[in-house]
C-alpha positions as CSV (number, residue, x, y, z in Angstrom):
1,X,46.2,196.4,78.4
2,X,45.1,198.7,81.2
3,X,42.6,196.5,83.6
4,X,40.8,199.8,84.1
5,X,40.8,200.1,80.0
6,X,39.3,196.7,79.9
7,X,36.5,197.0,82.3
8,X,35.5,200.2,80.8
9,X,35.3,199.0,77.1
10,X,33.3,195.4,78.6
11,X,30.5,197.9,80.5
12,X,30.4,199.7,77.0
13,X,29.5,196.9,75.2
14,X,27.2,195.6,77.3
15,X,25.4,199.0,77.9
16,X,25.3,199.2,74.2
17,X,23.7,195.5,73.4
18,X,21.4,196.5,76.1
19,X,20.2,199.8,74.5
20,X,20.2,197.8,71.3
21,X,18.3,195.1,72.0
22,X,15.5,197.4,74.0
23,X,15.3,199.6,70.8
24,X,14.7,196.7,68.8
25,X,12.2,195.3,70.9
26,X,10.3,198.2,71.8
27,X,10.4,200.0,68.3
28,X,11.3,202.9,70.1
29,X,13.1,205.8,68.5
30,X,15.6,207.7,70.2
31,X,15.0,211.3,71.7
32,X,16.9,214.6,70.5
33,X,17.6,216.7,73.2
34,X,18.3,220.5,72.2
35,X,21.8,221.7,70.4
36,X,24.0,224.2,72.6
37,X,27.2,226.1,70.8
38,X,30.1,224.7,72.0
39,X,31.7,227.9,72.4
40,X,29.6,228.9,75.4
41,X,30.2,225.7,77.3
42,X,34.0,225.2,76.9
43,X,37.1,227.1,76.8
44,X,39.5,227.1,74.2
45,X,43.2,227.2,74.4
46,X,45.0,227.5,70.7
47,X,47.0,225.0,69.7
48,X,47.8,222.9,66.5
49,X,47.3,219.5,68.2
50,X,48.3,216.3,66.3
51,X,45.4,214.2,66.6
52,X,41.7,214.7,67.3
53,X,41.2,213.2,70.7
54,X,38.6,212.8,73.1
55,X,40.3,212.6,76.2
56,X,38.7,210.5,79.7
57,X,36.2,212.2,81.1
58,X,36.5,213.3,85.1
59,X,34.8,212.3,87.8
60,X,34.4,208.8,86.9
61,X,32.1,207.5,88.0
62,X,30.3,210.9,89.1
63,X,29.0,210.9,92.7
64,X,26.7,213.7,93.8
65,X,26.5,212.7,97.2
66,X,30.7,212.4,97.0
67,X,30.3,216.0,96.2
68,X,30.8,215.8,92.6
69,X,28.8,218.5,91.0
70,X,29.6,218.3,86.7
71,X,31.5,215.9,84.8
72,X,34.7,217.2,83.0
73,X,34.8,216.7,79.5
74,X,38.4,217.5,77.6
75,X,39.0,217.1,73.7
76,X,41.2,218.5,71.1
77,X,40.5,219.4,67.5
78,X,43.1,219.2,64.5
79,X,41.6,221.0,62.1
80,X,39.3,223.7,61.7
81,X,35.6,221.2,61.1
82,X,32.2,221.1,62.2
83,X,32.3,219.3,66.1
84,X,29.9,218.0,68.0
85,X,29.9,216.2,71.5
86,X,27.0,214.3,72.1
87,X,25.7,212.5,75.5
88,X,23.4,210.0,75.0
89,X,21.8,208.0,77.9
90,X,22.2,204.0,77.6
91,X,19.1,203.7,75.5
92,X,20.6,206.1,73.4
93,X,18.6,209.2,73.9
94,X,20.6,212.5,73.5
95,X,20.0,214.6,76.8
96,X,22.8,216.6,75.6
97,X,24.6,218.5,72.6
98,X,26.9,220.9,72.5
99,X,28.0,221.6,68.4
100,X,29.7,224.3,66.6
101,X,29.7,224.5,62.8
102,X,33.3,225.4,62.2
103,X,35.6,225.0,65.6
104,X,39.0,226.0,65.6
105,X,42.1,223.5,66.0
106,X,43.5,223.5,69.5
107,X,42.4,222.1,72.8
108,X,38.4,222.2,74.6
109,X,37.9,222.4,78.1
110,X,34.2,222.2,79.7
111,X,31.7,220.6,81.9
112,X,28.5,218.9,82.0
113,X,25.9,219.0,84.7
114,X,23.8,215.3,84.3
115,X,20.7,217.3,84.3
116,X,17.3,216.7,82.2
117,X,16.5,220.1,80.4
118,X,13.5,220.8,82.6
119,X,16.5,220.8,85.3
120,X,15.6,217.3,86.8
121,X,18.7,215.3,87.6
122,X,19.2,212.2,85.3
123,X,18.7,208.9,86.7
124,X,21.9,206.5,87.7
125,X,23.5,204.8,85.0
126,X,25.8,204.7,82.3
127,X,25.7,207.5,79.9
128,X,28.2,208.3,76.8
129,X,30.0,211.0,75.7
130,X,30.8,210.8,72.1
131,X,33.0,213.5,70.0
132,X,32.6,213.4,66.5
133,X,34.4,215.8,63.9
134,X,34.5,214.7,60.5
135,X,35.3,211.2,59.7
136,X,36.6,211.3,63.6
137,X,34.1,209.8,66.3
138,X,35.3,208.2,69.6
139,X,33.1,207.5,72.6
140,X,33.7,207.7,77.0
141,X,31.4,206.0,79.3
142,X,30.8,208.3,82.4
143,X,29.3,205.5,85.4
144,X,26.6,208.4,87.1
145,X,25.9,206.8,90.6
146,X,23.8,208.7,93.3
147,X,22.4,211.6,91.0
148,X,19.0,211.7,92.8
């Protein structure tokens, strides 16, 4: 297995005991951040596409002071379903959706600014960026250093 691979799915885990364990102790419930069509946001190439996939997202981590400026997000659809990709902060509070109610198979291109909606910049950390579609759902952890 990939050493890369391995690190990634350790930090997941532990950002997601982390989140868990604050939830639990605080009682808190997480925050639902507005739902934006995911045709305005990413492009769309027609394809028939074997699998759904969720591909790895791009800068990673994301740098602002490096230059980086939005985080590349690439997924493909095989079947014509309602799709969502969520990004939910470690804590896991949305600050992000993008959704469509019926997308089309084929492949998704688009980008993501790790920006609050009142157009603060989101504090460092780990943030996910889950697709789900169906019965399909599959996570990325995006590592967002230097965002202030």
């Amino acid at each position: 297995m990939n050493q890369d691979l391995i690190r990634e799915s350790f930090r997941m885990l532990r950002s997601i005991l982390i989140g868990a364990l604050f939830l639990s102790v605080s009682g808190c419930s997480t925050a639902t951040a507005p739902t934006v069509p995911l045709r305005m946001n990413f492009t769309f190439k027609s394809d028939n596409p074997a699998n759904d996939s969720l591909y790895p997202v791009f800068p990673n981590p994301f740098n602002r002071v490096e230059g980086d400026t939005s985080v590349g997000i690439r997924f493909a659809l095989n079947d014509s379903v309602s799709a969502q990709v969520v990004i939910q902060n470690a804590l896991g509070d949305q600050v992000e959706i993008f959704s469509d109610s019926v997308a089309r198979p084929g492949y998704y291109t688009g980008w993501w600014n790790p920006v609050a909606s009142d157009g603060s910049r989101l504090v460092n950390g780990l943030y996910f960026i889950t697709l789900r579609n169906g019965d399909f759902i599959f996570s990325r952890l995006v590592d967002v250093q230097e965002n202030q």
